[in-house]
N, CA, C and O of each residue as an XYZ file, in Angstrom:
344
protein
N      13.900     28.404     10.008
C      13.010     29.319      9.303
C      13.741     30.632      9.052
O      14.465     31.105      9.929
N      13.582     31.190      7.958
C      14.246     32.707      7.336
C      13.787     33.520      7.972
O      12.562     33.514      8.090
N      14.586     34.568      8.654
C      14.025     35.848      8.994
C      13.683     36.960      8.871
O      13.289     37.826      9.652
N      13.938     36.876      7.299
C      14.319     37.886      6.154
C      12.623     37.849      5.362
O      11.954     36.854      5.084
N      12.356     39.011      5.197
C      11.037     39.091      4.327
C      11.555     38.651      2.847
O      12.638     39.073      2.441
N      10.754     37.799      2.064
C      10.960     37.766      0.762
C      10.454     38.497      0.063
O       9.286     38.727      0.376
N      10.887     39.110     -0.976
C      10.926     40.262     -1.988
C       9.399     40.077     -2.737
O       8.555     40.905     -3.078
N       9.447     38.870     -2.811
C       8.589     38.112     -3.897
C       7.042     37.907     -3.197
O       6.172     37.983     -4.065
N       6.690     37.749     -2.300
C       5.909     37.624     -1.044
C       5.096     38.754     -0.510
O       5.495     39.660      0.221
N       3.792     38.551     -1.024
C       2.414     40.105     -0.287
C       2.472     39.480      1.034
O       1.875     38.438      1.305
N       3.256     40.185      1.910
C       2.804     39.574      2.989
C       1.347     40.307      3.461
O       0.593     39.473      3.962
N       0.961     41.236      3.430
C      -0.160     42.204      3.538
C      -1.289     40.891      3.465
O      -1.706     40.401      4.515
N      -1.675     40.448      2.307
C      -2.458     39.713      2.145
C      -2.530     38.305      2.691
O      -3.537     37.613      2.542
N      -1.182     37.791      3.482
C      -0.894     36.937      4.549
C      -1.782     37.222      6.245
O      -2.209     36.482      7.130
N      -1.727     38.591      6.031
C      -2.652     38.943      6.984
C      -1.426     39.778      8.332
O      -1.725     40.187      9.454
N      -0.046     39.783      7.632
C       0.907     40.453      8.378
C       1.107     42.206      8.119
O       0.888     42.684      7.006
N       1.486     42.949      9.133
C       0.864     44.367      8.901
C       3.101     45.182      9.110
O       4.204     44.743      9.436
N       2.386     46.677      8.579
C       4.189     46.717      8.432
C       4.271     47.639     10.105
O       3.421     48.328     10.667
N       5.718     47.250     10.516
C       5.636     48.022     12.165
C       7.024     48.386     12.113
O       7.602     48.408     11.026
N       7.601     48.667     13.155
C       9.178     49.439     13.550
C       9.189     48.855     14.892
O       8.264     48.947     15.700
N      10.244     48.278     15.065
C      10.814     47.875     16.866
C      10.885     49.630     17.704
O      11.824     50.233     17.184
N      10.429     50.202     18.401
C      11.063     50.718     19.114
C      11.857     50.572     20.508
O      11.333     49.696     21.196
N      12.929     51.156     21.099
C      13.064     51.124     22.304
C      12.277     51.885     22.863
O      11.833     52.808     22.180
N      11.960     51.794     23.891
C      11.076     52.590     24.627
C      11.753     52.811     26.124
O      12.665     52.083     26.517
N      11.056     54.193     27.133
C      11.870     54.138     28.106
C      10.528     54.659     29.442
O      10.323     55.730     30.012
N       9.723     53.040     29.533
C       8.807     52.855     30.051
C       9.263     51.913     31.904
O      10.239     51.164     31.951
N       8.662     52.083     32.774
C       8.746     51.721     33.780
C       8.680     50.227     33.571
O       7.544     49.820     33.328
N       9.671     49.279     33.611
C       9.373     47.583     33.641
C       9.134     47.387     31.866
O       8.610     46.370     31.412
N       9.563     48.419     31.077
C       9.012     47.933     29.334
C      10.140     48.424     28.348
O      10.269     49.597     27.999
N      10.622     47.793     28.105
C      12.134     48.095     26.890
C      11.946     48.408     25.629
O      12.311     49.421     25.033
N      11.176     47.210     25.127
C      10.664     47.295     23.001
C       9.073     47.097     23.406
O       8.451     46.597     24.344
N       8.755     47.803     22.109
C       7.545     47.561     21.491
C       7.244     48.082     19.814
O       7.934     48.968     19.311
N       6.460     47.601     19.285
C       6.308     47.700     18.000
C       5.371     48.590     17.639
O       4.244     48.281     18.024
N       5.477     49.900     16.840
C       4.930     50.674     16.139
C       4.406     50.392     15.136
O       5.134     50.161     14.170
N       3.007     50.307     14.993
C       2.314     49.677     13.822
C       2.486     50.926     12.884
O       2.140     52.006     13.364
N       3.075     50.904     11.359
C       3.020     51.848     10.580
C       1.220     52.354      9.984
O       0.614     53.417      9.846
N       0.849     50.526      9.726
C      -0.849     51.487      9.307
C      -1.776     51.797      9.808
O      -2.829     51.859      9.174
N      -1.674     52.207     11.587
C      -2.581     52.207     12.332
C      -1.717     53.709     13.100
O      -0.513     53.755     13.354
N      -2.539     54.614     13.301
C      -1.930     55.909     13.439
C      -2.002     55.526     15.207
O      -2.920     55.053     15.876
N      -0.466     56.009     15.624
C       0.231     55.702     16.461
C      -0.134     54.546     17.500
O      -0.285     54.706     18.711
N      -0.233     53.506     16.881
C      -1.177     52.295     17.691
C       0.770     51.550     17.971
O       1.705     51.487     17.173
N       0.686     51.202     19.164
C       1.839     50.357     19.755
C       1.275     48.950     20.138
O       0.232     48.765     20.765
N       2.017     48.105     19.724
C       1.589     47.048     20.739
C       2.993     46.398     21.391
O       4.133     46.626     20.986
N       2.606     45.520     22.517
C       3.771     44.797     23.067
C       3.483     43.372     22.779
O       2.329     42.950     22.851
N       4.508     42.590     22.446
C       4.558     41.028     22.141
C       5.270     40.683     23.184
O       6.311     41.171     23.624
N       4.140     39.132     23.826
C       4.830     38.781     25.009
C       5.773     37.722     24.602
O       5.900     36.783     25.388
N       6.542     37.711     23.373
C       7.826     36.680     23.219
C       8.318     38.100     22.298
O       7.731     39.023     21.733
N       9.799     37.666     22.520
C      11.017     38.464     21.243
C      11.597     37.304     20.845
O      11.744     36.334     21.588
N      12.028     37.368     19.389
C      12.459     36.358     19.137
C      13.919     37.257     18.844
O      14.046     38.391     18.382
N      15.140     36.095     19.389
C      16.433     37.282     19.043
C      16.823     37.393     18.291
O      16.956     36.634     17.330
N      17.174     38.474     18.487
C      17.853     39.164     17.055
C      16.823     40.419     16.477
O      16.929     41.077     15.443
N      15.637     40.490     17.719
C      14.620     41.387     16.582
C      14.397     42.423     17.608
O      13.260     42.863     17.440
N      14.922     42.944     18.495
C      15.279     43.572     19.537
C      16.656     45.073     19.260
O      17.791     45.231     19.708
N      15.875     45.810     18.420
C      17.117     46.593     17.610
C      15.652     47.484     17.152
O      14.478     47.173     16.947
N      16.334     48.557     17.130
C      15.702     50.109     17.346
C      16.120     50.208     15.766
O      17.079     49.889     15.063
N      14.305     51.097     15.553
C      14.182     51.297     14.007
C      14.102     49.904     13.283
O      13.961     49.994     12.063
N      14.162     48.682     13.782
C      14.173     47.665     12.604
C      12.433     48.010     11.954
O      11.339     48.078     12.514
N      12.632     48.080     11.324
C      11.595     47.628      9.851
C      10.955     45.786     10.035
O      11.656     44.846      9.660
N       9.792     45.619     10.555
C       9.592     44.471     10.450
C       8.077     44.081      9.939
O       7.312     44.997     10.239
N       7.534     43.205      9.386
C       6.393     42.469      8.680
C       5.660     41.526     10.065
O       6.130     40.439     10.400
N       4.785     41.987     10.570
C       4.372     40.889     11.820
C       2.862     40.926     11.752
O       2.048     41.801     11.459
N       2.775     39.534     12.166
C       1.272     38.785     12.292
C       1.177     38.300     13.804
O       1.993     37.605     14.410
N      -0.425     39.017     14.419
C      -0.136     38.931     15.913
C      -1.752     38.601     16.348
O      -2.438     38.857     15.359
N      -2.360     38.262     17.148
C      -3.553     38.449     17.603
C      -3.222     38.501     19.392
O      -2.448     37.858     20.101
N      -4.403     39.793     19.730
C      -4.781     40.191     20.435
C      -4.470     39.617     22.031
O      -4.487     38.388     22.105
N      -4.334     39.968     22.647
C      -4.415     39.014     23.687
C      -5.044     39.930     25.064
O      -4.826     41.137     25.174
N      -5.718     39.266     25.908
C      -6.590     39.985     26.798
C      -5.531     39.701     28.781
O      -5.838     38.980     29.731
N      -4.704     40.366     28.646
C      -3.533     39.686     29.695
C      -2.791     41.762     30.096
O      -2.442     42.677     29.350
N      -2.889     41.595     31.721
C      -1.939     42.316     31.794
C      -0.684     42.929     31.168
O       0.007     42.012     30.723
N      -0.074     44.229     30.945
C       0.321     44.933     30.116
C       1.656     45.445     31.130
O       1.464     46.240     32.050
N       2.951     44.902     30.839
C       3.912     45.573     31.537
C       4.152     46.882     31.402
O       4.299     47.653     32.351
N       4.220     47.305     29.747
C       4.717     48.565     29.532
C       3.249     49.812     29.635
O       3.350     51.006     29.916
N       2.158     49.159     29.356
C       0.607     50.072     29.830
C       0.609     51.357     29.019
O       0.139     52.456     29.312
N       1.336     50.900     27.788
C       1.495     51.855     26.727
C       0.912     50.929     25.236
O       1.259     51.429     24.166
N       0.324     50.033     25.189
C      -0.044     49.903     24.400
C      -1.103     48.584     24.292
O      -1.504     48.232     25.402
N      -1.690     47.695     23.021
C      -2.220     46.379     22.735
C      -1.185     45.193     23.558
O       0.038     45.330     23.587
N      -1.707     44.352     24.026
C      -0.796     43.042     24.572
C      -1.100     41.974     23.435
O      -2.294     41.869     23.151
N      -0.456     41.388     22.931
C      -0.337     40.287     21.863
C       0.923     39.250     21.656
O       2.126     39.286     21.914
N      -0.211     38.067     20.902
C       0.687     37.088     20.538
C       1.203     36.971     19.388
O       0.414     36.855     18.450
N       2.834     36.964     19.071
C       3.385     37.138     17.955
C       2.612     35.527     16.997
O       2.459     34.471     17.611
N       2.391     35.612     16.126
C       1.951     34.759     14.886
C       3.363     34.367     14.008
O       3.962     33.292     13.975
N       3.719     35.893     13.181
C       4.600     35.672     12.634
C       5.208     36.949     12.586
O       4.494     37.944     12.710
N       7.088     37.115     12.334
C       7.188     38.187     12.048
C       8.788     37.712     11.387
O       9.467     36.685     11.381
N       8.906     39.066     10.876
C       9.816     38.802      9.282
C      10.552     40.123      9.473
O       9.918     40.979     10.090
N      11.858     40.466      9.030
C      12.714     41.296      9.183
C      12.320     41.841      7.504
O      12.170     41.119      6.518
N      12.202     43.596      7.600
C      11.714     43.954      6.212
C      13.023     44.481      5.559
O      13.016     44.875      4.393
């Protein structure tokens, strides 16, 4: 599967939202994702897929909620759906 967003492709209307990897420098918590359209909303995904582990990436991700202990206790806990390098 491509990891690359296609040009051609709303992902918006896929139901995927736009975010930023950050590093973070949290007790037991490394990355988490900065949702761009949700004013300063973070969440943590309990899988990385590699390669998407890089500060400032620009990424397209589809996630639902998840109700589970929170390592980094800085943000939403969720399951990655889908996510796409922007």
């Amino acid at each position: 599967m491509k990891d690359t967003a296609e040009p051609t492709v709303d992902y918006a209307v896929q139901g995927y939202v736009k975010g930023i990897v950050e590093e973070v420098t949290l007790d037991g918590c490394t990355w988490m994702i900065s949702l761009k359209d949700s004013a300063d909303k973070r969440i943590e995904p309990d899988v990385w897929t590699t390669g998407y582990q890089v500060q400032g990436l620009q990424v397209w991700i589809k996630y639902e909620v998840q109700n589970r202990l929170s390592i980094c206790m800085a943000g939403q806990t969720v399951h990655i759906l889908g996510m796409k390098k922007r």
